[in-house]
FIVO-853444 format. One record per residue: residue number from 1; x, y, z of N, C-alpha, C in turn; residue in one letter. Coordinates in steps of 0.02 Angstrom, whole numbers, plus 32768, in hexadecimal, padded with zeros to 4 digits. Layout:
// residues N
[NUM; [X; Y; Z]; [X; Y; Z]; [X; Y; Z]; "a"]
...
// end
This chain:
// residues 76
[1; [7CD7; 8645; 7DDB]; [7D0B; 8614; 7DCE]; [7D35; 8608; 7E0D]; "x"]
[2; [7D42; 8644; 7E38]; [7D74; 862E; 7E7D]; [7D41; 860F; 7E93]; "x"]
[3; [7D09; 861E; 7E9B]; [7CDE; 85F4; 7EE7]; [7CD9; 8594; 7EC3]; "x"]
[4; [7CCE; 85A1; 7E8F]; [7CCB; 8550; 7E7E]; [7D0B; 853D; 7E9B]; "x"]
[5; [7D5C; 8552; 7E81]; [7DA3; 853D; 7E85]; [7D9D; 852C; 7EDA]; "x"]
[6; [7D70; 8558; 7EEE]; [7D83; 8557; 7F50]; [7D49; 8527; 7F50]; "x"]
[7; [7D22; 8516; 7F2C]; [7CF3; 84E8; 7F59]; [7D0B; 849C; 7F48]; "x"]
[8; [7D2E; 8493; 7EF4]; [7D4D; 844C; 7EE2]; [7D81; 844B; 7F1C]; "x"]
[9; [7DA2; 8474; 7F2A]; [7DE1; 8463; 7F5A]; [7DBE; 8449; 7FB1]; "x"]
[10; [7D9E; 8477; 7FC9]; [7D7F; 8455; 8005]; [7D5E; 841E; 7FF3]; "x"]
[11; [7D30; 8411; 7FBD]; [7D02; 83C0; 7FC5]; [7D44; 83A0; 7FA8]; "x"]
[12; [7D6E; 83A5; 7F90]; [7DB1; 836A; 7F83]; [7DD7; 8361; 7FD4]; "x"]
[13; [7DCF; 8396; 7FE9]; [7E19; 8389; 8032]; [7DE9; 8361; 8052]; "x"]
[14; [7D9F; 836E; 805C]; [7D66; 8338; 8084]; [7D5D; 82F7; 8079]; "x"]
[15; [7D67; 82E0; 802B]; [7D77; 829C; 8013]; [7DB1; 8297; 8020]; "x"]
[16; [7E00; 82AE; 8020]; [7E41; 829C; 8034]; [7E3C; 8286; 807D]; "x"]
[17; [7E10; 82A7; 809B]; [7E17; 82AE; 80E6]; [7DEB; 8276; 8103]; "x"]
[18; [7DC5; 824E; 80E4]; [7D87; 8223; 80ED]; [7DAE; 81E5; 80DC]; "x"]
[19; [7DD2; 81E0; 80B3]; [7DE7; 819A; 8098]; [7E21; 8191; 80A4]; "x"]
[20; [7E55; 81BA; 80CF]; [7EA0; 81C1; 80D8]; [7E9B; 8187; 812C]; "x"]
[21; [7E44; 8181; 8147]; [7E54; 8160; 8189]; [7E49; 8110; 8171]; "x"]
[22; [7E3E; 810D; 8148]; [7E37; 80A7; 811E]; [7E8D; 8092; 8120]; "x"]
[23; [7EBC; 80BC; 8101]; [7EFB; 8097; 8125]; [7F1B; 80A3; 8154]; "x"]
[24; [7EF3; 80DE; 8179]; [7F1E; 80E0; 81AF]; [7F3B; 8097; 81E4]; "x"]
[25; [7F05; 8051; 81F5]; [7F03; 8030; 8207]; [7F34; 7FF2; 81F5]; "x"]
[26; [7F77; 800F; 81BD]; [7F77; 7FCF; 81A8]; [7FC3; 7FA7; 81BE]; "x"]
[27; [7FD6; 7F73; 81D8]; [7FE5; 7F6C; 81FB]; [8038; 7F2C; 81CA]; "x"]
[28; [8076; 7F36; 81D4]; [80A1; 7F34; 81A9]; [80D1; 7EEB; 81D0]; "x"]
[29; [80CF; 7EAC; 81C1]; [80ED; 7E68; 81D7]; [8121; 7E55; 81B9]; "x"]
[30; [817E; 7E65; 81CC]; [81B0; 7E3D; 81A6]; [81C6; 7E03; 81B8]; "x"]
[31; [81C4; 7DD1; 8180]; [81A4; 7DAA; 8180]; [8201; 7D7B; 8182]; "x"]
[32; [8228; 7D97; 8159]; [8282; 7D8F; 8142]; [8287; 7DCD; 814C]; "x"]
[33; [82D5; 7DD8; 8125]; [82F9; 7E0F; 8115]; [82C7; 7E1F; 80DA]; "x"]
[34; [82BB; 7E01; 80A6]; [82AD; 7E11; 8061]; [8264; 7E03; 8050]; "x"]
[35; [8242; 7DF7; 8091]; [81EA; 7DDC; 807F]; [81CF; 7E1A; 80B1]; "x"]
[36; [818D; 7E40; 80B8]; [8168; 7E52; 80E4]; [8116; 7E52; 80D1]; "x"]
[37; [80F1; 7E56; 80ED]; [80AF; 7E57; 80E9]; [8089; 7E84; 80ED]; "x"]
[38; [8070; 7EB3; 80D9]; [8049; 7EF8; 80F1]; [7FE7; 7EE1; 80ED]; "x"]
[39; [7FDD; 7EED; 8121]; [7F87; 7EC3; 812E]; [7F7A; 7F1B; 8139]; "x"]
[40; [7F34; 7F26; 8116]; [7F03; 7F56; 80FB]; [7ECD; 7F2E; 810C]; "x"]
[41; [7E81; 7F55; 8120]; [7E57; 7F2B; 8128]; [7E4B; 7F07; 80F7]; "x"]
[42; [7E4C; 7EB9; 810C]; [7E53; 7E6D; 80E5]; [7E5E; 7E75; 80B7]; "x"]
[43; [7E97; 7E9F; 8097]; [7EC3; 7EA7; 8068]; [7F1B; 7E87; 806C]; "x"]
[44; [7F3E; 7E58; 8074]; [7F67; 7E69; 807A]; [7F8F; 7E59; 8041]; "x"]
[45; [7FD0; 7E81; 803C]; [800C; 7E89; 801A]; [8045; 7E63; 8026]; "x"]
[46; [805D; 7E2B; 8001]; [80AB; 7E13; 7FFF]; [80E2; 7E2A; 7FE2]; "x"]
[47; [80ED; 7E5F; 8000]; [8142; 7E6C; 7FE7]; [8179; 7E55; 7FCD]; "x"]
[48; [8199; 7E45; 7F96]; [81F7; 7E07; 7F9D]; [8212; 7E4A; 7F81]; "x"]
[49; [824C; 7E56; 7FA5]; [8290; 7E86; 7F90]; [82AF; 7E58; 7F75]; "x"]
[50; [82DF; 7E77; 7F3E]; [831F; 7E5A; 7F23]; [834B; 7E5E; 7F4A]; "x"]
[51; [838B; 7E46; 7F48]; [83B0; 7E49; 7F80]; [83E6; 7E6C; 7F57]; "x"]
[52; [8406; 7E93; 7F82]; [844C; 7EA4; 7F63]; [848A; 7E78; 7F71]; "x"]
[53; [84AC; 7EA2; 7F4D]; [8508; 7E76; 7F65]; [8514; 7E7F; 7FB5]; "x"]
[54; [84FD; 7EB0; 7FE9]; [8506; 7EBB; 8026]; [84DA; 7E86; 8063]; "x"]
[55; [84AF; 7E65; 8026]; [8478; 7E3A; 8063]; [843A; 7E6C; 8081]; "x"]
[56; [8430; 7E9F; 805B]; [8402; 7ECE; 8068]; [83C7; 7EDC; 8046]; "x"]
[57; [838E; 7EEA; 8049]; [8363; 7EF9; 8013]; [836A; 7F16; 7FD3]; "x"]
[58; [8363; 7F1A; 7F91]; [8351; 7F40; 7F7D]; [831D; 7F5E; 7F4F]; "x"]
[59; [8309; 7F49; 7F2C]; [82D3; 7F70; 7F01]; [8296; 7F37; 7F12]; "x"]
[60; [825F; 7F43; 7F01]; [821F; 7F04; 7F00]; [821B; 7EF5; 7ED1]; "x"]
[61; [8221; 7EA6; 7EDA]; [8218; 7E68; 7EB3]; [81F5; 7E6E; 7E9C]; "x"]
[62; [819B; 7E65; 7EB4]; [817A; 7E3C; 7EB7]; [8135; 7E52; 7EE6]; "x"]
[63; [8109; 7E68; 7ED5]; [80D3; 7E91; 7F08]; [8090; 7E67; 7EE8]; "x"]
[64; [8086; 7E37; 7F23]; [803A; 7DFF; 7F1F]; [7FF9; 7E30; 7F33]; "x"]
[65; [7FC9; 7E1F; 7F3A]; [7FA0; 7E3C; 7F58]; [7F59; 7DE5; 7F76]; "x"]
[66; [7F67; 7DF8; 7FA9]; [7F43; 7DBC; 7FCE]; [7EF8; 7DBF; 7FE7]; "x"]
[67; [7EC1; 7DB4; 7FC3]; [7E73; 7DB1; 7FE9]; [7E6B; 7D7C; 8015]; "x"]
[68; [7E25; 7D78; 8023]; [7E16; 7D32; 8045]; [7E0D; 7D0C; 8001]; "x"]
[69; [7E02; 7D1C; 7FB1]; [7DF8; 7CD9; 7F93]; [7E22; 7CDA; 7F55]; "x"]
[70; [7E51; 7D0D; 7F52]; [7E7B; 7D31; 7F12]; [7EBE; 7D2F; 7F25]; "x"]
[71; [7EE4; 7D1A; 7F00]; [7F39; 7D36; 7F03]; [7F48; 7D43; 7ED0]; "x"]
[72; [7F63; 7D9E; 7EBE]; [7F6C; 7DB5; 7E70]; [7FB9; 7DD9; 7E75]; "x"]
[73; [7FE3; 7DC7; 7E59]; [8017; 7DE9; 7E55]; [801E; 7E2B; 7E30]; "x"]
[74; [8025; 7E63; 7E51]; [8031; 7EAD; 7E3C]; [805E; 7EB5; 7E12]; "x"]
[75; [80A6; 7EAF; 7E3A]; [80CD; 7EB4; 7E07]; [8104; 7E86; 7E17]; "x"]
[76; [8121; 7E82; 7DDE]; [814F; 7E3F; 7DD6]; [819D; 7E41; 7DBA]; "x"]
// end
């Protein structure tokens, strides 16, 4: 039973460790105060913050998700 527990844990940290370099690349465009863009390979993300009483960000609006032939809103 330990050698399985030690062998799920190394083949999991090898998949964590294999797929943690896909976002390393991804590259973050503000666009306003309250809009930004986060591009993932040909993935990208539209951000809108709410604004507060200070003129500052605060919570997310609004999270799009942008392909080359799709625009789906996450959350709203």
């Amino acid at each position: 039973m330990k050698s399985f527990t030690l062998m799920l844990l190394l083949i999991s940290s090898l998949y964590a460790n294999n797929h943690k370099e896909k976002y390393a690349n991804c590259e973050v465009v503000v666009l306003s105060e309250l809009t930004d863009i986060v591009s993932c390979h040909r993935i990208d993300y539209l951000i809108e913050y709410k604004q507060n009483d200070e003129y500052k960000r605060g919570e997310v609006k609004k999270v799009s998700v942008i392909t080359d032939t799709t625009v789906k809103v996450v959350k709203q």
